[in-house]
C-alpha positions as CSV (number, residue, x, y, z in Angstrom):
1,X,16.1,-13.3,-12.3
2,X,19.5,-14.7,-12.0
3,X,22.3,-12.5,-11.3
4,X,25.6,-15.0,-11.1
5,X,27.7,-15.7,-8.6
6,X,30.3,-13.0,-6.6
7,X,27.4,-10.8,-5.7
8,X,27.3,-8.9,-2.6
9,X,25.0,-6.4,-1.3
10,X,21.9,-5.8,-3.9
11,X,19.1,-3.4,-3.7
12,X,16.4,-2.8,-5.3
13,X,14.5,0.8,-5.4
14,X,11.6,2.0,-7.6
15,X,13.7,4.9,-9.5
16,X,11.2,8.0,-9.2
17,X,8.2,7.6,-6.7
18,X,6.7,10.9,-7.9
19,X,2.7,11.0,-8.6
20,X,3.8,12.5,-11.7
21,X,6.3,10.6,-12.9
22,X,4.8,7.3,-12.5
23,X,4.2,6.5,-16.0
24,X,7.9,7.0,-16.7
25,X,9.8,5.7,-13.7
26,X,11.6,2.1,-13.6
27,X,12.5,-0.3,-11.5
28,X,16.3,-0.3,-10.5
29,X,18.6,-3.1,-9.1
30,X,21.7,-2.3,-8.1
31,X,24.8,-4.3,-6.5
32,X,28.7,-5.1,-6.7
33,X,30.7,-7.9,-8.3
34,X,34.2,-8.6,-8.6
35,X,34.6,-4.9,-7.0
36,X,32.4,-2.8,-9.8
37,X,29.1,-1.4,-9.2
38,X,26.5,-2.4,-11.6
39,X,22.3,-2.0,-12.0
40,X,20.2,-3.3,-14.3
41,X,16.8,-1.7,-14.5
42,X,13.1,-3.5,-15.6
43,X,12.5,-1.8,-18.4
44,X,15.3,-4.5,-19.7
45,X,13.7,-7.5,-17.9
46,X,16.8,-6.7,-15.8
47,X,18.7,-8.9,-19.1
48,X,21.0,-6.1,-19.4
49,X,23.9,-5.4,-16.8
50,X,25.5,-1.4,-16.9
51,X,28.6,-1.0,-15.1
52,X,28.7,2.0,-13.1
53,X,31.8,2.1,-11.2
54,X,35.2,0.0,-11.2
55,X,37.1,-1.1,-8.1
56,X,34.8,-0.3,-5.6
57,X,35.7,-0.9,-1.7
58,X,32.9,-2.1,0.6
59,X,29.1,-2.6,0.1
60,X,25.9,-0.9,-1.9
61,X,24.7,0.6,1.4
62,X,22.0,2.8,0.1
63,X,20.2,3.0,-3.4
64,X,18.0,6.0,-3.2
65,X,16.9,9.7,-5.3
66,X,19.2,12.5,-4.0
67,X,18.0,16.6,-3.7
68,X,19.0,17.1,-7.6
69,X,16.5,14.3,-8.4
70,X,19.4,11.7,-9.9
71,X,19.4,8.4,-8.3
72,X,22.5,7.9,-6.2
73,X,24.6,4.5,-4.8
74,X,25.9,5.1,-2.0
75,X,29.1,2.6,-1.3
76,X,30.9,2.1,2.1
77,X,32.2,0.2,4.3
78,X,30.0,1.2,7.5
């Protein structure tokens, strides 16, 4: 898949590793351009790009399911 040019930092995470939620869960790139967070996800044949955030500072560091089971980007500079 072809993502364009201007891209820095993607990741790639299956969305919920669950045993239960296996039928249901996706898998989830995530990265910046031009200074917004986007993702695309497979369900889509990653065709589709979501923007998530606007002028973001620094890199996708992490790309991972948080305690309240929503998947969180975590952006920084570190």
């Amino acid at each position: 898949t072809t993502i364009g040019s201007g891209v820095i930092s993607p990741k790639v995470i299956l969305d919920d590793k669950r045993q239960t939620q296996t039928n249901s869960s996706d898998i989830i790139l995530g990265y910046i351009k031009n200074e917004n967070l986007y993702y695309r996800q497979q369900r889509d044949r990653f065709g589709v790009e979501y923007l998530l955030a606007t002028n973001v500072v620094g890199r996708l560091q992490k790309l991972g399911m948080g305690n309240n089971l929503r998947l969180q980007f975590i952006v920084g500079n570190y």
